[in-house]
N, C-alpha and C positions, 0 to 999 in steps of 0.2 A: 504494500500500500504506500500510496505518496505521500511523503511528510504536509505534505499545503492539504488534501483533503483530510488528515488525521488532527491539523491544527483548526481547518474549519469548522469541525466537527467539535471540538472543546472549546471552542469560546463562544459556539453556543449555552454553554454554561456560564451563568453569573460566578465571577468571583474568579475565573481560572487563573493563578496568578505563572507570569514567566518562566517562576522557578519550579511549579506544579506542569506546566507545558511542555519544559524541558525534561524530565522526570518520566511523565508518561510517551511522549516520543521516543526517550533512548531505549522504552521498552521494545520495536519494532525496529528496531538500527541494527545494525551486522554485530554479530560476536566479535567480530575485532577490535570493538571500539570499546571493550573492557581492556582494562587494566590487566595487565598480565596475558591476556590474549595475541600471542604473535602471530603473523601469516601461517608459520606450519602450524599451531596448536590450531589455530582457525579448520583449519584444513583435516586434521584430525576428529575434531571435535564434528564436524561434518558429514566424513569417512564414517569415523567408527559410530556415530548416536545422533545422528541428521539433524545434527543444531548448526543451526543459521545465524538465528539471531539473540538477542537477548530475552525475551521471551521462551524461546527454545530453552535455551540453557536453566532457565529460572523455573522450566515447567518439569527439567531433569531432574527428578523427584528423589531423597534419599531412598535407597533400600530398606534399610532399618536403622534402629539405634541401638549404641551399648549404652548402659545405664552408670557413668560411673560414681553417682550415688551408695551404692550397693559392692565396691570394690572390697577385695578380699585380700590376703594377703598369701602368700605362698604356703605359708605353715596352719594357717588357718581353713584352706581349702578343703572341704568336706570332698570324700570321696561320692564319688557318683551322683553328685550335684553340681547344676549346672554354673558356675562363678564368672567372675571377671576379676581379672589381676591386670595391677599397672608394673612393669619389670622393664629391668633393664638386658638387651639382647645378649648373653657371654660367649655363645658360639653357635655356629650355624656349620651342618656335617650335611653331606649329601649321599647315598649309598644305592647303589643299582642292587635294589633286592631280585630280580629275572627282568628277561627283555621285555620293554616296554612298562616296566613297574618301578619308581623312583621312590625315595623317601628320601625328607626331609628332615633333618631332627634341627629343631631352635631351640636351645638350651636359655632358658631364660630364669634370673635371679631377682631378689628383693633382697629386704632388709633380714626377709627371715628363712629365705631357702630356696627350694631350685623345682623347678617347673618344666616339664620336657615338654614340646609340642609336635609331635607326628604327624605330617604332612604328606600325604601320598601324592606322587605325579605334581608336586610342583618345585621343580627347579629353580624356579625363578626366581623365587624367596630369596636364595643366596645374592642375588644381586638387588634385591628394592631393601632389606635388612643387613646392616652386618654389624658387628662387635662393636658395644657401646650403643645403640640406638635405643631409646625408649622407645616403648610400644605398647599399648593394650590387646592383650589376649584374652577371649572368652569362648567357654567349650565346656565341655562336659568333663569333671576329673576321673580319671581310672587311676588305679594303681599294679604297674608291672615289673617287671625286673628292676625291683628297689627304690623307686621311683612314682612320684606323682606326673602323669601326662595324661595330654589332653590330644585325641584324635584329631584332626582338620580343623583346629577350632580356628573364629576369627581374630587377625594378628592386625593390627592396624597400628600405623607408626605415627606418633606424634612429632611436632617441633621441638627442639632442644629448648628447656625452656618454657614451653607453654605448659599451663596449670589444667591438668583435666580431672585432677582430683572433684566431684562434686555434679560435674557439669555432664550433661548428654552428648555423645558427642553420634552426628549425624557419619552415617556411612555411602558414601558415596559412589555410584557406581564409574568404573574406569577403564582403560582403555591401554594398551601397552605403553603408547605414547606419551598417556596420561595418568599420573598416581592420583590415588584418593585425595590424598594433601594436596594437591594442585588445584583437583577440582572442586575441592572443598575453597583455597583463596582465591578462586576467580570465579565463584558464585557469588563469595564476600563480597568482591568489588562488582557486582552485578548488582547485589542490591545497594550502596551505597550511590547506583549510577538512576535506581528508577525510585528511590526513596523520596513521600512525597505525590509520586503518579497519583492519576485522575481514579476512582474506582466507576467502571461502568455499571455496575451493580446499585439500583437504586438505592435509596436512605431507607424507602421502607420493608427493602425487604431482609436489609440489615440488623434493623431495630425489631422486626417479627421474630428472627430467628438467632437474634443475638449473636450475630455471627464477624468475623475478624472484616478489616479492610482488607483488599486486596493485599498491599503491603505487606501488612499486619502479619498475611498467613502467609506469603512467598518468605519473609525473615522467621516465621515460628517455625514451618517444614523444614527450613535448610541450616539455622540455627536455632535451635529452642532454647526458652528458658528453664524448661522441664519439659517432663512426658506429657502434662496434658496441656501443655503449648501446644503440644507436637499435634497433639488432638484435635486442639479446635481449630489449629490452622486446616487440618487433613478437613476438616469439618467443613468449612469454609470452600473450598476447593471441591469438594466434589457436589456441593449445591452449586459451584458457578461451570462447575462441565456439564453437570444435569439440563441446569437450566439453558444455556445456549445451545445444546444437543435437541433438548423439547422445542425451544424456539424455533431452530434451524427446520424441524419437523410441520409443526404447524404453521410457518410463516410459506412453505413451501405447498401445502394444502389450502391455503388461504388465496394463494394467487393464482393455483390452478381454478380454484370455484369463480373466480374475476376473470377467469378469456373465458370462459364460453358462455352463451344460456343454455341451462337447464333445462331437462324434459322434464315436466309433470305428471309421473306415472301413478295411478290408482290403480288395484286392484278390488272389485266392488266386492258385499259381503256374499252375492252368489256363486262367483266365481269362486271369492276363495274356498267356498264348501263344496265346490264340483272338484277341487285340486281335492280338498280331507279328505272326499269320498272315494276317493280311487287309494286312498293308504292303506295298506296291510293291517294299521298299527293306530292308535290313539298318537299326536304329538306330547313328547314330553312337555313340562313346562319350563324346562329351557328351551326348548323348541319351539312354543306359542311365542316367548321372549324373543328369544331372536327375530323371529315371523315379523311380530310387532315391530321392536325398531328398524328391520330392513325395510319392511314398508314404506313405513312414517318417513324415512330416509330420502325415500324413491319420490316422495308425493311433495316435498320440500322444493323451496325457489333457489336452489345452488345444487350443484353435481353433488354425490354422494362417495365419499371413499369409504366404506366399511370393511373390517377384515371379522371375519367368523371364524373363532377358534375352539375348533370341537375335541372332546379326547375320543380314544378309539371305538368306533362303531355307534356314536352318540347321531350320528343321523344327520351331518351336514350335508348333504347331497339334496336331502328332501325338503330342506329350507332352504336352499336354492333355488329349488323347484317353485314355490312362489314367487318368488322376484324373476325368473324365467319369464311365466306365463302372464306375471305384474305387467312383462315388458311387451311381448307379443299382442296381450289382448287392450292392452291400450295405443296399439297402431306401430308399433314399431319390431326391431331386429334384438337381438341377443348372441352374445357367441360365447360358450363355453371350453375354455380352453385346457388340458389336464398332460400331465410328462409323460403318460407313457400311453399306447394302445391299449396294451391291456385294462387299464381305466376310463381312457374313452370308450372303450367297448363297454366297459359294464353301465355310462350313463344312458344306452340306448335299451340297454335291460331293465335297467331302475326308472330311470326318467320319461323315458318312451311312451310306457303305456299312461300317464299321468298327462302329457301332451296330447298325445289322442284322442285323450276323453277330453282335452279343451278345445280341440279339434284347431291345434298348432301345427302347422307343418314344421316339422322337424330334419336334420341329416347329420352323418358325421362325414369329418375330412379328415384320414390319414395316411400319412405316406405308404403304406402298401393300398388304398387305395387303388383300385383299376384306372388308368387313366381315360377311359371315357367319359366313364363315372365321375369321374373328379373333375373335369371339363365342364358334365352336367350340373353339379352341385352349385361350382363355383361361379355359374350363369345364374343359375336358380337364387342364389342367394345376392346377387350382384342387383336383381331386378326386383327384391322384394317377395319371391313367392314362398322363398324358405326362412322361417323366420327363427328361428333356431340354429343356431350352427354348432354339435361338438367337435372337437378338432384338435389335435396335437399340436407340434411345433410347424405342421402344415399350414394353421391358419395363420402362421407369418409371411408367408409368401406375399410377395408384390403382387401376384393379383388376384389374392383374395380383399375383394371390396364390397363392403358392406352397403345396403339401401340407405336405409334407414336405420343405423343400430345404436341403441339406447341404454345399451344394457352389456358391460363385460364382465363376465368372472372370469374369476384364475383361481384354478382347485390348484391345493400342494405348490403355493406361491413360490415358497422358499425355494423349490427346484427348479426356477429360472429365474435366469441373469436380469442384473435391472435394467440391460439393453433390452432382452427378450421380452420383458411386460411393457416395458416404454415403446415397443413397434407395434404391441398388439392392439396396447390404450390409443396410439395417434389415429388405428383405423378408424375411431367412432368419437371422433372430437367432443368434450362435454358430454361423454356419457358416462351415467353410471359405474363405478369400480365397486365389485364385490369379491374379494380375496378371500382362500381359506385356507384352512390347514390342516390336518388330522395329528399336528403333534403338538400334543398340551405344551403351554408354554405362559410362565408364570405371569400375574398380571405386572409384577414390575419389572420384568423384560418384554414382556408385550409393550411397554410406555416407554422404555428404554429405546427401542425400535422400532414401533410404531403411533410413536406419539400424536400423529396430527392424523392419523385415522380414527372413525369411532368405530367399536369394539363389542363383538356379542361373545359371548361362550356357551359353552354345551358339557356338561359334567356327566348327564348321566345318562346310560343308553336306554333304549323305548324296553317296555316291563316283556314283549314277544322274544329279548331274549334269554338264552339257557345258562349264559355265563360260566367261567372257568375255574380250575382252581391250578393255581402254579407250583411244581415240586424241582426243588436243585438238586439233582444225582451227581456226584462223582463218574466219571467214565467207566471204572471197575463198576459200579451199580446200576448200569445203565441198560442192561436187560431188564427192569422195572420197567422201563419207558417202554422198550418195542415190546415185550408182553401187553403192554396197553397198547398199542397200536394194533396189535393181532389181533386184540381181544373185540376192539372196535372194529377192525373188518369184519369179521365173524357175524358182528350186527349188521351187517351192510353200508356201515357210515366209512367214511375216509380220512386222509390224514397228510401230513405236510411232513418231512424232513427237510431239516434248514442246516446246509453247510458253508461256510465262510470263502471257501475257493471252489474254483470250475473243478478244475484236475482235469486237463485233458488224455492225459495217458490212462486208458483204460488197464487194468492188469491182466496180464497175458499168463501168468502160470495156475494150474489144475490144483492150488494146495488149498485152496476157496472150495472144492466142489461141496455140493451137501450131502448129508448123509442119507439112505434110501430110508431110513424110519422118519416120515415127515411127523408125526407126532413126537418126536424127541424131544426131553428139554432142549434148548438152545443152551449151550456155554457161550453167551454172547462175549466174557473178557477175551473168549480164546481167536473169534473170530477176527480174522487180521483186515480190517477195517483200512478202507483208503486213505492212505495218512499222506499229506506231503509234510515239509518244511518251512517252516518262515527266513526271515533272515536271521532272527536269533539263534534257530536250532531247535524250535519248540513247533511240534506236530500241529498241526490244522488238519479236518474234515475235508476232501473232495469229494462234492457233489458226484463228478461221474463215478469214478471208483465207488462209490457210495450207493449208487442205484442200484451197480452190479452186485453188489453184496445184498442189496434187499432181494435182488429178484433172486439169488441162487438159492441164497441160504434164511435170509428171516419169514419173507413172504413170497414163496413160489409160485403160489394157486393166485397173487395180485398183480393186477395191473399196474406196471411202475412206471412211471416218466419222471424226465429229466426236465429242469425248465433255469436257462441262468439268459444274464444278458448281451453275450455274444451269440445267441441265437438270433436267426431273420425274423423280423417281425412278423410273417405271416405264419413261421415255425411257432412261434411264441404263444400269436393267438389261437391259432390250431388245438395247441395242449393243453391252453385254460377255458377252452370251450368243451373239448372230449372232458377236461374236471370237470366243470361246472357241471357236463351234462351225466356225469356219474360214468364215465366209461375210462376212467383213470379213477384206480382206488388210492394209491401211493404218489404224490407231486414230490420228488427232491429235486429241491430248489435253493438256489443262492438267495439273496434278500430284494430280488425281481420283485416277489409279492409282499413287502413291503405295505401296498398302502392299494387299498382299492378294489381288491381281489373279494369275493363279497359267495363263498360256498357255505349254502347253510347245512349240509351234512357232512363238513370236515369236522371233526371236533376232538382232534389228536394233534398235536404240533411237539415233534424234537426238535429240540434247536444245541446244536452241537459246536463245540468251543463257545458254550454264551457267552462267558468271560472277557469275548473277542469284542462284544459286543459293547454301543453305549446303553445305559438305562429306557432312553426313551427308544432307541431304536428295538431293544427287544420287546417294548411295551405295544408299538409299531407291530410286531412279525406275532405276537400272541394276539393280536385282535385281529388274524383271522380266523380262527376257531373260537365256539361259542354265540357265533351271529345269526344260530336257528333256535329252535325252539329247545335241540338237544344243546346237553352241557358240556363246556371243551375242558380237556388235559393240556397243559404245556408242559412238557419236562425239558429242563435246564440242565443240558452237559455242559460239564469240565470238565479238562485236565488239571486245573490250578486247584493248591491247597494254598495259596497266597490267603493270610485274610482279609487283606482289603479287597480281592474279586468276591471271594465268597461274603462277603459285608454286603457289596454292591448287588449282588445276583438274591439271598436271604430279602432284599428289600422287595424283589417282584411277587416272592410268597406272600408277604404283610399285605400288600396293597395294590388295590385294582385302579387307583386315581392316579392318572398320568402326570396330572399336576404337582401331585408330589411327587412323582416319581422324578420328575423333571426338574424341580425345583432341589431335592436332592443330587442330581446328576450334576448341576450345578452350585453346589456348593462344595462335590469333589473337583470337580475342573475348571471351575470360577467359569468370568463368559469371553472365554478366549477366543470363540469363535462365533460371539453372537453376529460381530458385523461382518462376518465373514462375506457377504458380496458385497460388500460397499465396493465402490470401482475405485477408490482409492486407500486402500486393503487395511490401513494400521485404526485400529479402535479408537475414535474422540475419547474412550472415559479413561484414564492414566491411573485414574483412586477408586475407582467406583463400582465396589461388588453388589451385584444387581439383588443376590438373597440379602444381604446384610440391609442393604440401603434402602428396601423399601418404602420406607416412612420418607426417607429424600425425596424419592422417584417421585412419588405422589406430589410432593409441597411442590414439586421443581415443575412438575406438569402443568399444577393446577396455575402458577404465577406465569407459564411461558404463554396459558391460554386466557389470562387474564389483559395483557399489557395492550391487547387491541381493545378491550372495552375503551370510550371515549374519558372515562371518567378515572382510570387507573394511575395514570402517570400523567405527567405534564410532557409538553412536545416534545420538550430539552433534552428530559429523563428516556423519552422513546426512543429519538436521535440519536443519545450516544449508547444505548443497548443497540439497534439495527446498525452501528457502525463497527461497534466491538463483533458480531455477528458478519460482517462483512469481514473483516480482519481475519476475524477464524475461518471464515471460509477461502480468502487467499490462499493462506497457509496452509492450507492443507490441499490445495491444485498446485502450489508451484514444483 
């Protein structure tokens, strides 16, 4: 941003004075222009941690902290408690334990005795430490060969000289080119360079939440006065990433609903009882909910962006289905777009017969498509006569063009690019967006992410189904499982094996055959099961080797198919049409069927290496079984006696709410991958755990959709938020 629009923008404000002007400018200046910042550290500093400017650097957030409050002394160090000791360095030894295994030993002393510090694989030490250097070490104490030492613990070197008895001292992260001390005094002079800056953060919503100035908290994170400096700074900072994240979200739905006009769609109260009566099933009352605000949405004087977030088998398809026929029988188009055939195929089985009866012409467009047929559609629907359209990544084609379309969903959002929705949204200018998703997803990463959309959910599926009960086998145990699988053939029901890889080498030697007494127990540990390798050296299930074994040896007298995703799509659809239609009793499958896949007399599901698995993806792969009126089995193989997999896998037994499931899967792996298709890849939130922060997400929401009321802030106060807003969004294109 240019220094002349960043200064017109603050003297919009009364009172700015020079030296507050100059303050918040140098926060958006080049990192060179700190103190101690030379052309190569610049240059590094850019290489190694993509800092540019002063801002950058100041947003370089510590690691963590050592407490040296809480210092301990060498003789005083509790064995197997965690401490921190301030010592002086007396020798540093290096020793090549086997190739590619180093240690480190730092011999460090005090007033009152000797501390060893064990260092695996870092060499380095010998040259950032040597003989006489003061430094703070914290770790865990053991006791070995006569001696008190501490495994890897953290060694940080202070200045000859400086007092850290007392004080926090912040840990910094760094760069070979760069030591923590470094970048600890040229963040110093960082802040004495923006000390003073403008806060774009209005006064009240400082004074609401009692929270730091800007300033306040860049000096509390990078030096504290204590720990719960260190707090409210963090505190501070991630309501202003919250909130310019919410903004950036709704300011961006705000001006999409300003370029077009609106359709005004109704759905009258006979219509929508000619859609209920074509239901299978009563609507949940998440389902009337949702119904309702999609409607209300659609009959409103501005475009409608809602996203509907259902957990597995809760019936998002069929409250689509209204806003469909919302869209049709009030004179206009619709196109329903979904990632894979095998899901466009099932909304012509689900949704089909519910259009019929509204007497909507309907069609699907997908790339195995005939092309005559696909010629005919895409005329048909060019002129109006098809007012329905489902369709794959086909309906991105340049010349699919819509009549009149009013109306777009996107089933399974997340599984295309936000180029991919943005080609499909510009077919039907100022119409309607209705997003879904079938993987629960918590409501403070739903606002995290989808802030400037409004929001329905779905928790609980229609009462017509049988529901499941989930069991975690160990692999030796795992003849439970396919005895439940036999057992349910037997009944005439079917059943799903789920393997993590293809395996395309089928196995070629006789030592598989099965035995002539088909009533035999099965010794399933004995049977030599299609195993390959990963890159670590730990066994994974293949799918094909896998089928071969069901057909020789578990289930003879069954029909077994294979189904993963380097199959042709016409191969694909073929095998889950023979499922559907009951002439495959056995589907081993990769995680294809994922989402979509809708057989209500499967009601067995192995899923083999779960472990492989994240939480909501297996919550995803067991809600295909259970979606009839019979009740489904999942049984959950591993290999792993790890316990945090079996922590992870114990939780799908507890609970059938995705929500939590989900909301737990993310507070193992925090939301590393929430923004994962943002097109410019690295996450806005630096501090901000989406389970913990809840209570933020919400305040940060509700103030980024407050500051358009006319009565909320003053021009000035609005001004300099959409400028700061402007800033971060430079920044994060350049």
């Amino acid at each position: 941003m240019s220094g002349n629009r960043k200064s017109d923008s603050l003297k919009a404000v009364r009172g700015a004075s020079p030296d507050r002007l100059h303050a918040t400018l140098a926060l958006d200046a080049p990192v060179s222009s700190v103190k101690q910042v030379s052309p190569a550290r610049a240059q590094a500093l850019a290489c190694a941690m993509g800092i540019g400017t002063v801002r950058d650097l100041l947003q370089c957030y510590p690691l963590r902290y050592v407490d040296m409050s809480k210092v301990v002394t060498a003789q005083s160090a509790q064995i197997g408690a965690q401490c921190t000791l301030a010592a002086q360095v007396y020798e540093v030894k290096i020793k090549r334990i086997r190739p590619k295994l180093t240690l480190t030993e730092v011999s460090l002393v005090d007033d009152t005795g000797l501390v060893i510090a064990s260092c695996f694989n870092q060499p380095w030490l010998s040259e950032k430490i040597v003989k006489g250097d003061s430094v703070v070490v914290s770790g865990k104490v053991e006791f070995s060969y006569g001696y008190k030492r501490m495994t890897n613990p953290l060694i940080e070197k202070h200045e000859p000289g400086e007092e850290v008895q007392g004080k926090i001292l912040p840990i910094h992260p760094a760069t070979s080119k760069i030591s923590r001390a470094m970048m600890k005094r040229i963040v110093g002079n960082a802040l004495q360079q923006v000390q003073g800056a403008y806060d774009p953060l209005p006064l009240k919503f400082r004074r609401k939440y009692r929270l730091y100035s800007r300033f306040e908290a860049f000096r509390g994170i990078h030096s504290p006065l204590s720990l719960e400096d260190s707090i409210q700074a963090r505190r501070r900072l991630r309501y202003e990433e919250l909130f310019y994240l919410e903004l950036e979200l709704v300011d961006r739905e705000r001006k999409r609903a300003l370029q077009h006009a609106p359709f005004r769609q109704v759905l009258s109260d006979g219509d929508m009882n000619r859609v209920k009566a074509c239901l299978p099933f009563s609507l949940t009352e998440d389902q009337e909910a949702a119904v309702g605000d999609i409607l209300a949405k659609m009959a409103e004087g501005y475009p409608m962006n809602h996203l509907l977030l259902g957990d597995v088998g809760t019936g998002k398809t069929v409250v689509a289905a209204f806003a469909l026929v919302c869209a049709a029988l009030s004179g206009h188009q619709a196109m329903l777009m979904g990632p894979t055939e095998v899901l466009v195929s099932q909304y012509g089985i689900s949704l089909g017969p519910i259009l019929d009866a509204c007497n909507v012409p309907w069609s699907t467009l997908m790339g195995q498509t005939p092309r005559e047929e696909k010629e005919a559609v895409i005329a048909q629907f060019a002129c109006g006569d098809i007012k329905i359209l489902f369709g794959t990544h086909a309906l991105l084609q340049d010349n699919v063009v819509a009549h009149d379309c009013s109306l777009v969903c996107i089933d399974e959002q997340q599984r295309f690019g936000v180029e991919q929705r943005q080609t499909l949204i510009a077919k039907a200018p100022g119409a309607d967006i209705l997003s879904m998703t079938a993987t629960p997803i918590p409501r403070s990463l739903a606002l995290a992410r989808y802030g400037g959309l409004s929001l329905s959910y779905l928790h609980r599926p229609p009462a017509k189904q049988g529901g499941r009960i989930t069991k975690v086998c160990h692999f030796s145990e795992e003849g439970i499982a396919y005895d439940a699988l036999r057992a349910a053939l037997s009944r005439g029901e079917q059943a799903y094996v789920i393997c993590p890889l293809i395996g395309l080498q089928l196995p070629t030697d006789k030592s598989t055959a099965r035995d002539e007494d088909d009533d035999a127990p099965i010794e399933y540990a004995a049977i030599e099961w299609g195993l390959e390798h990963d890159a670590i050296g730990d066994t994974l299930s293949a799918a094909t080797k896998h089928a071969e074994i069901l057909r020789s040896q578990v289930a003879p007298q069954a029909s077994v198919a294979l189904l993963h995703g380097k199959m042709a799509p016409r191969e694909k659809n073929e095998v889950m049409s023979r499922f559907r239609d009951g002439d495959i009793d056995v589907l081993v499958s990769t995680t294809v069927v994922e989402v979509g896949v809708d057989v209500p007399n499967a009601t067995v599901m192995i899923i083999e290496d779960a472990d492989r698995f994240g939480l909501a993806q297996l919550h995803q792969l067991r809600g295909r079984v259970g979606r009839g009126a019979l009740p489904g089995q999942v049984f959950l193989v591993s290999r792993s006696r790890a316990p945090e997999a079996l922590e992870r896998l114990s939780a799908m037994e507890k609970t059938e709410d995705g929500f939590a499931l989900s909301e737990m899967d993310l507070s193992l792996r925090r939301e590393g991958d929430i923004f994962g298709d943002r097109q410019h890849g690295a996450s806005p939130l630096k501090l901000v755990n989406v389970v913990r922060d809840k209570a933020v997400i919400e305040a940060a929401y509700r103030d980024a959709r407050s500051i358009f009321q006319a009565d909320a802030l003053t021009d000035d106060e609005r001004a300099i938020i959409m400028q700061e807003l402007q800033t971060i969004q430079e920044m994060r294109n350049r």
